[in-house]
C-alpha positions as CSV (number, residue, x, y, z in Angstrom):
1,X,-22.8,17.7,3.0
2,X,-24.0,15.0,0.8
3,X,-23.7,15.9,-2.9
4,X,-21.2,14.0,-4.9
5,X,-18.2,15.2,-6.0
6,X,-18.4,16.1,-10.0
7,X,-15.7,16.7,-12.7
8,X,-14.5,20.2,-13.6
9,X,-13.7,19.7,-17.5
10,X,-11.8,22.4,-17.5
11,X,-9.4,21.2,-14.4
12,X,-8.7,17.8,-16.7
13,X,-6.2,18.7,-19.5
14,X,-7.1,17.5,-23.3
15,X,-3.3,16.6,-23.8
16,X,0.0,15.9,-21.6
17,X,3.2,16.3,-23.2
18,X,5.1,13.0,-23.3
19,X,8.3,14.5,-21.8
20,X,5.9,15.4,-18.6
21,X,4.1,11.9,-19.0
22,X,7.6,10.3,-18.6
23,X,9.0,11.8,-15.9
24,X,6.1,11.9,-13.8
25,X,6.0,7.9,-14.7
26,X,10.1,7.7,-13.8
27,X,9.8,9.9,-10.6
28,X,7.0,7.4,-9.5
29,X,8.3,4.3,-10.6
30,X,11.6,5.3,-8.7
31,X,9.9,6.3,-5.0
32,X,7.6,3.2,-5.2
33,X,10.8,0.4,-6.2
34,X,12.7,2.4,-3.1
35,X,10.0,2.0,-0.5
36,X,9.4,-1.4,-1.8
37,X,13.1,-2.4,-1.7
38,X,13.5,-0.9,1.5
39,X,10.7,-3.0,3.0
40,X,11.6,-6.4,1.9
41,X,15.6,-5.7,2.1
42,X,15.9,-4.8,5.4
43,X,14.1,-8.1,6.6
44,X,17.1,-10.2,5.4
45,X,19.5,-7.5,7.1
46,X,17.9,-7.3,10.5
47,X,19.7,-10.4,12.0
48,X,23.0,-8.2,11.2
49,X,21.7,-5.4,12.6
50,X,21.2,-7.2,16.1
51,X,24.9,-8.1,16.2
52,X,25.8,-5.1,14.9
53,X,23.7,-3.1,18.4
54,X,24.2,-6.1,20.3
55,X,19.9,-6.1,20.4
56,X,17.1,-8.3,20.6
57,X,14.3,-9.1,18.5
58,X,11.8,-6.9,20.7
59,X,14.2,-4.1,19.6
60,X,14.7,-5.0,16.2
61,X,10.3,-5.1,15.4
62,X,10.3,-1.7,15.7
63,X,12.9,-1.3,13.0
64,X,10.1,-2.0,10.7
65,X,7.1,-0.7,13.5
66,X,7.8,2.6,13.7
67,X,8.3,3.1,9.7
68,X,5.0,0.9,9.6
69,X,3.7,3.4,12.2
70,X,4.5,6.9,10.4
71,X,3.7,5.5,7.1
72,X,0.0,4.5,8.0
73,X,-0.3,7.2,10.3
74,X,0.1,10.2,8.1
75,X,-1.2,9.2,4.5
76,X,-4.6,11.0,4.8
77,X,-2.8,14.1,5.9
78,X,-0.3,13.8,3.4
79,X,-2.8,13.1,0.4
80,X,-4.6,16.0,2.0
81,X,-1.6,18.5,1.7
82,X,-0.8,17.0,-1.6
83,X,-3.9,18.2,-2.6
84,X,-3.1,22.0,-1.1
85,X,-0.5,22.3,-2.0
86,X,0.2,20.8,-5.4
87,X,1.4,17.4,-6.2
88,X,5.2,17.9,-7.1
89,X,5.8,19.8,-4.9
90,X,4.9,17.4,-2.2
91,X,6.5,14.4,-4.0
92,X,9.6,16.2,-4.1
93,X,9.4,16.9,-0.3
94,X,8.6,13.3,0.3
95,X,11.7,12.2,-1.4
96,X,13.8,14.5,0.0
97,X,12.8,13.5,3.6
98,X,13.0,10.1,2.6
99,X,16.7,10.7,1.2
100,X,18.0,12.3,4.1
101,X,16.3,9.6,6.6
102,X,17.8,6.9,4.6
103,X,21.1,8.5,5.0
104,X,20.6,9.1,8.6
105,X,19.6,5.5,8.6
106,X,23.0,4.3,7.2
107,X,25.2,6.4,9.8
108,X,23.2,5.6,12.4
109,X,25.7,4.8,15.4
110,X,22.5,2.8,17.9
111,X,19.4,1.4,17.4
112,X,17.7,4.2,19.1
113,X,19.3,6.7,16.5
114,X,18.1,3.5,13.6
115,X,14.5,3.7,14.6
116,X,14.1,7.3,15.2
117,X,15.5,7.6,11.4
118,X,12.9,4.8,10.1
119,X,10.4,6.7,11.3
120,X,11.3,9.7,9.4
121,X,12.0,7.2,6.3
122,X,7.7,6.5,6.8
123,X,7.0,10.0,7.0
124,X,8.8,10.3,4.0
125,X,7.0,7.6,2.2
126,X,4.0,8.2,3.7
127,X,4.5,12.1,1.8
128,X,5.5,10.7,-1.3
129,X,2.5,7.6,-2.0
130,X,-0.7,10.2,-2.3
131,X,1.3,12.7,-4.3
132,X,2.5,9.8,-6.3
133,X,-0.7,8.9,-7.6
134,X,-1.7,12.3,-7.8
135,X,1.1,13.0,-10.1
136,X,0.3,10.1,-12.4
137,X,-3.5,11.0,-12.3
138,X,-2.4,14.5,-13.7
139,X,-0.1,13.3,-16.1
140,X,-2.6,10.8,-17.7
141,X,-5.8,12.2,-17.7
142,X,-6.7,9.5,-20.2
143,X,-8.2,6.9,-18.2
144,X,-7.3,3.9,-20.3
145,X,-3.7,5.8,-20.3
146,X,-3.9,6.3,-16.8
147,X,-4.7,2.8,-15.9
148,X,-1.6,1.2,-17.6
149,X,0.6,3.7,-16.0
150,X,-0.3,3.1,-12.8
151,X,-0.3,-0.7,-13.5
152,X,3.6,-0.4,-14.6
153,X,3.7,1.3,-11.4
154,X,2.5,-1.6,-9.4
155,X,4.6,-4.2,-11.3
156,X,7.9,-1.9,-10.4
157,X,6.5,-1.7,-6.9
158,X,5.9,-5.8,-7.1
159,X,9.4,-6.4,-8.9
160,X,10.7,-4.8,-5.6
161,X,9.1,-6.8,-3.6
162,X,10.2,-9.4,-4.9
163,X,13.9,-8.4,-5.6
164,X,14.2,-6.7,-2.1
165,X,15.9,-9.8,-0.6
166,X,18.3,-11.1,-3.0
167,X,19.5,-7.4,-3.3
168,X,19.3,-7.0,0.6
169,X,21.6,-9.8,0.7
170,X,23.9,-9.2,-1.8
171,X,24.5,-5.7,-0.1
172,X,25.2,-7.0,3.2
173,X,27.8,-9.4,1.9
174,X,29.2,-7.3,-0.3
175,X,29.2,-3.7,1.5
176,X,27.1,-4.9,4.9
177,X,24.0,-3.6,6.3
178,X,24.2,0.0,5.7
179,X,24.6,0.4,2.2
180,X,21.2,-1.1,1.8
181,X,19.9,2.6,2.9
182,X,22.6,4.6,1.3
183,X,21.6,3.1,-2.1
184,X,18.4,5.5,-1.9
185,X,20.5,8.4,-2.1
186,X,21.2,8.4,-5.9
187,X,18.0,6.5,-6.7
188,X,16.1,9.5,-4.5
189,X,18.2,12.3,-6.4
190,X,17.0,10.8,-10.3
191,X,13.5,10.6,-9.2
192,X,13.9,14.5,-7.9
193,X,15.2,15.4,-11.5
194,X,12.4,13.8,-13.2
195,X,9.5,15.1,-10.7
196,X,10.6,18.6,-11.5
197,X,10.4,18.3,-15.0
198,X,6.5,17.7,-14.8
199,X,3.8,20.1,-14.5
200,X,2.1,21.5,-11.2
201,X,-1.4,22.0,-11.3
202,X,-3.1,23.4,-7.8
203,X,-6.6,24.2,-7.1
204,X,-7.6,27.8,-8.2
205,X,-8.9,28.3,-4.6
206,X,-6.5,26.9,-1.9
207,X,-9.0,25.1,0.4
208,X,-7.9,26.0,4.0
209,X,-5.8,23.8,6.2
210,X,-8.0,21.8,8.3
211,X,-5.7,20.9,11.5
212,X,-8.3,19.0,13.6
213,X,-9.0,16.9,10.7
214,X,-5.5,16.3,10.0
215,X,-4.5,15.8,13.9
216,X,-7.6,13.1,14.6
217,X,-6.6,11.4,11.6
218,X,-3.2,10.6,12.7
219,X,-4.6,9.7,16.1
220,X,-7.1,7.1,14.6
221,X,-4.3,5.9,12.4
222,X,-1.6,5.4,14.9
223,X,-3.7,4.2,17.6
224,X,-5.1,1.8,15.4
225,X,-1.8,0.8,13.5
226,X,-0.2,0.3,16.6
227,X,-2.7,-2.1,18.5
228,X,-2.3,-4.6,15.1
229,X,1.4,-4.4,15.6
230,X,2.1,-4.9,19.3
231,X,-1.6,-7.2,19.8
232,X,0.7,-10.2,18.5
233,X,3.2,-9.9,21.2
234,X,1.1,-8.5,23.9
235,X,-2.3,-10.4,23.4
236,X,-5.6,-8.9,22.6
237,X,-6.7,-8.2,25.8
238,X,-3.8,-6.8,27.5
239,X,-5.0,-3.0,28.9
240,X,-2.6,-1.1,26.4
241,X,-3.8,-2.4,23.2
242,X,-7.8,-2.5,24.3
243,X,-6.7,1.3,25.3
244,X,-5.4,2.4,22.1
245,X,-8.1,0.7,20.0
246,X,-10.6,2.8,22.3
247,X,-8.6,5.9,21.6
248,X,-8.6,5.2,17.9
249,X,-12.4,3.9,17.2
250,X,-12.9,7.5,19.5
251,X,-11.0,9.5,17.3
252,X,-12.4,7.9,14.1
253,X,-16.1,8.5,15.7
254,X,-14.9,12.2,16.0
255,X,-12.9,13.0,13.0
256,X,-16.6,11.5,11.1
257,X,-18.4,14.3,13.0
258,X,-16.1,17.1,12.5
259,X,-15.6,16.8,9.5
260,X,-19.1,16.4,8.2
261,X,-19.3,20.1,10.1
262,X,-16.4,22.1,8.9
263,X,-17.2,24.4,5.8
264,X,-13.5,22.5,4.2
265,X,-12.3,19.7,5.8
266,X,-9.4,17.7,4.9
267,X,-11.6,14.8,4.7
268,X,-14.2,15.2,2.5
269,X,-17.6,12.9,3.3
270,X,-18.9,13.6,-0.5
271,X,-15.6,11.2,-1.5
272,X,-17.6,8.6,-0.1
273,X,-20.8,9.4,-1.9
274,X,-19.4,7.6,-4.9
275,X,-20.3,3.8,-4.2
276,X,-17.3,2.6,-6.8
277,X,-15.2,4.7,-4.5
278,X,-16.2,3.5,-1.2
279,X,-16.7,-0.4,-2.8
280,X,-13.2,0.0,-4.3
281,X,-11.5,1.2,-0.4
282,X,-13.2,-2.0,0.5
283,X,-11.8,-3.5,-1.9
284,X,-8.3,-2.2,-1.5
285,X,-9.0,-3.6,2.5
286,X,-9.6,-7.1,1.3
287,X,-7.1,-7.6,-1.0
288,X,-4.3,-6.3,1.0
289,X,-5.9,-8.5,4.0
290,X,-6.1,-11.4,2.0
291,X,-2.8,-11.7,-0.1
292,X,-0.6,-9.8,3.0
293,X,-2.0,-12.6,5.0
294,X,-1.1,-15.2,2.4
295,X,2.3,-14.2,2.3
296,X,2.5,-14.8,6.2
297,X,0.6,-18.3,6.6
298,X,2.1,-19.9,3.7
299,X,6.0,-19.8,5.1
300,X,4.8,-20.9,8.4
301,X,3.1,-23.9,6.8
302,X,5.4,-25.5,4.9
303,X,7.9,-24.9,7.5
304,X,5.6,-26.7,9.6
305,X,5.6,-29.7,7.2
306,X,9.5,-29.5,7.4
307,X,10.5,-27.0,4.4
308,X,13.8,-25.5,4.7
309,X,14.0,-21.6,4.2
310,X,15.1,-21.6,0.7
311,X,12.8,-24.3,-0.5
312,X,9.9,-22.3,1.1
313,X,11.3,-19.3,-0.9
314,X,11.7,-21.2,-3.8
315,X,8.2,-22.9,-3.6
316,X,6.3,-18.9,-2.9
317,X,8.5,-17.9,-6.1
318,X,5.6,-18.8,-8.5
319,X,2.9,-16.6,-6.2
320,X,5.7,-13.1,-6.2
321,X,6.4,-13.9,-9.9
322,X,2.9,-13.7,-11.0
323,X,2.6,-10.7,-8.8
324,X,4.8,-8.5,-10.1
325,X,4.4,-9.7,-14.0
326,X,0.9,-10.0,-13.8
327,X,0.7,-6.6,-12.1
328,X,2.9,-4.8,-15.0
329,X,0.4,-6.4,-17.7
330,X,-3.2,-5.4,-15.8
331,X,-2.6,-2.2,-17.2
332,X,-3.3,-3.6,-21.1
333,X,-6.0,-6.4,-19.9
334,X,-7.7,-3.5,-18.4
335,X,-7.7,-1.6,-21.7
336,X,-9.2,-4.4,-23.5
337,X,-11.9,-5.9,-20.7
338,X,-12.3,-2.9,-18.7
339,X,-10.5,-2.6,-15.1
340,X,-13.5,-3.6,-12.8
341,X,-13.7,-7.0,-15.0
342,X,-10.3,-7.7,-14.5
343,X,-10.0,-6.8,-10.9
344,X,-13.6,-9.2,-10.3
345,X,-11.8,-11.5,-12.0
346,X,-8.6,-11.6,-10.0
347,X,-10.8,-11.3,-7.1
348,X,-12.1,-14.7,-7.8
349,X,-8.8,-16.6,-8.9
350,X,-7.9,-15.7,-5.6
351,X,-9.9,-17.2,-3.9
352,X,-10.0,-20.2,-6.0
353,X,-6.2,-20.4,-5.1
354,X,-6.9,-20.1,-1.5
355,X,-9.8,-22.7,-1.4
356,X,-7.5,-25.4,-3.2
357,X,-4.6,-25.2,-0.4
358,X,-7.6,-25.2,2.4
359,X,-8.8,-28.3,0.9
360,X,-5.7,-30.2,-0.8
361,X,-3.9,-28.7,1.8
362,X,-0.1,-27.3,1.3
363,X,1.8,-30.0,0.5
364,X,-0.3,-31.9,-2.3
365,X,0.5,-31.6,-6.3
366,X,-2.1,-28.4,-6.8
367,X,0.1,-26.2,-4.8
368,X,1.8,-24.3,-8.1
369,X,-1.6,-24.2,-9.8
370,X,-2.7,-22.4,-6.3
371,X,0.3,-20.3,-5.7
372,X,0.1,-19.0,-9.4
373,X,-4.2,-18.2,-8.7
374,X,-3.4,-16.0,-5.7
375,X,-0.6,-14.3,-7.7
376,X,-3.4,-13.6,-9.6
377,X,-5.2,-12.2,-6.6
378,X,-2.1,-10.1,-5.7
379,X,-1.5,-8.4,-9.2
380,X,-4.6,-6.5,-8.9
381,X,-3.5,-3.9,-6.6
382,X,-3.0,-1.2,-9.7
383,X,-6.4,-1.6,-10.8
384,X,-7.8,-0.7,-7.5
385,X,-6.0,2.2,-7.5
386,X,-7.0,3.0,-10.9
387,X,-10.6,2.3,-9.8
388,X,-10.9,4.6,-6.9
389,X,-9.1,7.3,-8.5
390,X,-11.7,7.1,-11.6
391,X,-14.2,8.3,-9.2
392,X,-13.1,11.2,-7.8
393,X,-12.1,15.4,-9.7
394,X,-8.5,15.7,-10.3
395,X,-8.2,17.9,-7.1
396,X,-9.1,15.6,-4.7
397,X,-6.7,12.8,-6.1
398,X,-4.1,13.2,-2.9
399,X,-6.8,12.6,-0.6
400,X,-8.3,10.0,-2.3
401,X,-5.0,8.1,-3.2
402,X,-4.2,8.6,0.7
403,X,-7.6,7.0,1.8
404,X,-6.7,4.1,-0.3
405,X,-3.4,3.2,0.7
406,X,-4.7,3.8,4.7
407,X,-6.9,0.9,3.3
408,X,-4.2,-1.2,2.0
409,X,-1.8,-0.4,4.7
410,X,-4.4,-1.1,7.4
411,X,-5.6,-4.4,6.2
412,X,-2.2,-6.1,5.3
413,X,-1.5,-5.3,9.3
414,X,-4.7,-7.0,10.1
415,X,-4.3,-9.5,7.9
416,X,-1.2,-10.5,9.5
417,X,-2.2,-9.7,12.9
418,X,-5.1,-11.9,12.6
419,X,-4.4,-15.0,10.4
420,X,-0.7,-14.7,12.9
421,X,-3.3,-15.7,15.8
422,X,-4.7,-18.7,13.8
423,X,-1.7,-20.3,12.9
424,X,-0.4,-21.6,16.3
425,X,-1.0,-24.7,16.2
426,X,0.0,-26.1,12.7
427,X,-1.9,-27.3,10.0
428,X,-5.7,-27.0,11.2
429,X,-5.3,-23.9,12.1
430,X,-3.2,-23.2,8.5
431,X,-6.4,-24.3,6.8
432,X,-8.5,-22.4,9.3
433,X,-6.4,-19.2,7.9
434,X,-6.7,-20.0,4.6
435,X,-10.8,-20.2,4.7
436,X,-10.5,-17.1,6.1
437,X,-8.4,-15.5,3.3
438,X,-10.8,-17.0,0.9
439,X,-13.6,-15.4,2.8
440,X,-11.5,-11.9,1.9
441,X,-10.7,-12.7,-1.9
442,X,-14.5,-13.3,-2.3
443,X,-15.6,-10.4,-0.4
444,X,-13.5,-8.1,-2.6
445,X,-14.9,-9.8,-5.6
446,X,-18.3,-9.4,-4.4
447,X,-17.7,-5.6,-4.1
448,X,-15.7,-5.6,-7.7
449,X,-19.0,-7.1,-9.3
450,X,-21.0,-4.4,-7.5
451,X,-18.2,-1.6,-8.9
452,X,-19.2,-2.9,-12.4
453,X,-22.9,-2.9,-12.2
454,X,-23.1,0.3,-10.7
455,X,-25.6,2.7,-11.4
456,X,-25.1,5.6,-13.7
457,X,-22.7,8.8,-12.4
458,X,-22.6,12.2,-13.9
459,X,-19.1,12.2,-12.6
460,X,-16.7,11.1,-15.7
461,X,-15.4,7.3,-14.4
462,X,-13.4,3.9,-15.8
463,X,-15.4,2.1,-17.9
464,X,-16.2,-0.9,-16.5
């Protein structure tokens, strides 16, 4: 099974009406600023939470582990069944799980009852991200269309990123912890409204459901997932996380081999016969590696050269703030110089912002200049999107979408599992971290380069 995937013309609409074109953008803008608010929000809430449960901080990681867990865990198999059985319908199932484990979330009366919910709140994202994209892709065929949209997309997603702890704290001054979670209620209920006002398109064969696919999947996922979460606490060699990464490289090895075997698997290996769509899951790795790791070294260093919390916040504003603007505005760059150029391009400021703070260090005068570069680095996340999706027929887009975000998901974990380990003893090992995030920005502009020179596809794609 090695043919590449081609275009049905006939499965891609000519034209979208803009009332479906809207609400698919509202419905998606509205689940990504909720999972985005949710993640940065509950960070500032969690020391309330402990005195709320009377918990530690070993209890209160897996507040955010076992959403982190879920989330990863299940986005092949979601992008899979998004595929199935039709985008909006999954989206809307996805928010609906996600409403009712936020609620659950906000009455929950222990923090065994909290993190049982926030694992439902991942399944729940982890349902709506493929579907998401696969929404958008149907809604703007257009590529140049299609690229913008999904770059709004990214700079609501960034906005709430960025917003999530000012609003997190607000909430738990003004109403306390829980009313950070019931806020998704209404917010879940509009972006239900608009999903069902766009169209649903499904496959005119229903490929069959593909369980051993789906189940080794979620092994390899989870296993993996949770070694990069507990390997900080527990050490590298301790026998449970060497087990578990064993288990998952085991389960990867297998759900390679079975899938290349059944007649439909949920998988498909032609996805990866597209080298733009393999280079840009690479790519999607790297970044998420790089600027996820970013965000974690560069708060521990200047609090290691004696910053105070706010003026460390205050000092990473110009990085988040590029972020999320530069993220809305890829969309129209990408119209104008293509979206591989841009994304290369981003690549490399990246990593020119990361090599100025390993060798000026994170205290010297370049610092802005720097922070604003690998804000730069950060925005491109959209276009990757945009550039995987390019490559692959519009009914594989769940499962493409959902092998991208694994991507993301898994290297921000590793990127913070990793660079965590090098940044014990200060400043040698901060610049130690930052070579290697430069190492990751240039790596991902390597493979952006390769995206652009690519050799010529029958398969319709983003001009590069």
């Amino acid at each position: 099974m090695t043919r590449a995937l081609s275009r049905d013309p006939s499965s891609v609409p000519a034209s979208v009406s803009p009332v479906v074109t809207r609400a698919a953008l509202i419905s998606v803008a509205l689940g990504s600023l909720m999972v985005a608010l949710d993640v940065t929000a509950l960070n500032v809430a969690l020391p309330s939470i402990g005195r709320a449960f009377a918990v530690g901080i070993d209890r209160l990681q897996w507040i955010a582990g076992a959403y982190t867990l879920l989330f990863a865990s299940l986005l092949l198999a979601a992008g899979s069944t998004s595929d199935r059985l039709g985008a909006r319908c999954t989206f809307v199932a996805g928010v609906v799980v996600f409403m009712g484990a936020s609620v659950a979330c906000g009455g929950a009366s222990g923090i065994g009852a909290l993190i049982a919910a926030r694992a439902a709140q991942g399944l729940g994202a982890a349902i709506m991200l493929p579907s998401s994209m696969a929404l958008l892709a149907a809604a703007y065929p257009d590529q140049a269309r299609r690229a913008r949209a999904i770059a709004l997309w990214g700079g609501i997603s960034a906005v709430g990123l960025v917003a999530g702890p000012v609003v997190g704290g607000l909430l738990c001054e003004l109403a306390g912890w829980r009313a950070i979670f019931y806020l998704n209620a209404p917010l879940c209920l509009v972006a239900i409204g608009a999903a069902l006002r766009c169209g649903e398109r499904r496959a005119e064969h229903a490929r069959a459901f593909d369980p051993c696919g789906v189940a080794l999947s979620a092994v390899t996922l989870a296993a993996i997932m949770f070694a990069l979460i507990e390997a900080p606490v527990l050490g590298w060699r301790a026998p449970v996380i060497v087990t578990t990464l064993a288990v998952g490289v085991t389960a990867a090895c297998a759900l390679v081999a079975f899938e290349r075997r059944v007649a439909e698997p949920m998988l498909p290996p032609q996805l990866f016969a597209s080298p733009v769509f393999a280079a840009s899951v690479g790519v999607a790795f790297l970044q998420t590696f790089a600027y996820f790791g970013t965000l974690f070294v560069l708060p521990v260093a200047l609090q290691v050269h004696g910053g105070e919390p706010l003026a460390v916040g205050l000092q990473l504003a110009p990085m988040t703030i590029t972020t999320g603007v530069g993220a809305t505005f890829s969309g129209r760059l990408a119209e104008a110089f293509g979206v591989r150029r841009v994304m290369a391009l981003g690549m490399l400021a990246g990593a020119v912002g990361a090599l100025a703070l390993c060798l000026f260090g994170v205290t010297q005068a370049p610092f802005v200049l720097a922070a604003l570069l690998l804000g730069v680095g950060g925005a491109t996340l959209p276009l990757i999107v945009a550039s995987a999706l390019a490559e692959v027929p519009a009914q594989r887009t769940g499962i493409a979408s959902g092998v991208v975000n694994a991507a993301r998901q898994s290297g921000g974990v590793l990127g913070i599992a990793c660079l965590g380990a090098l940044m014990n003893n200060g400043r040698a090992d901060a610049r130690l971290a930052l070579l290697v995030i430069t190492a990751a920005f240039c790596g991902a502009a390597v493979l952006s380069f390769a995206c652009i020179y690519r050799p010529p596809r029958a398969a319709a794609s983003v001009e590069a």
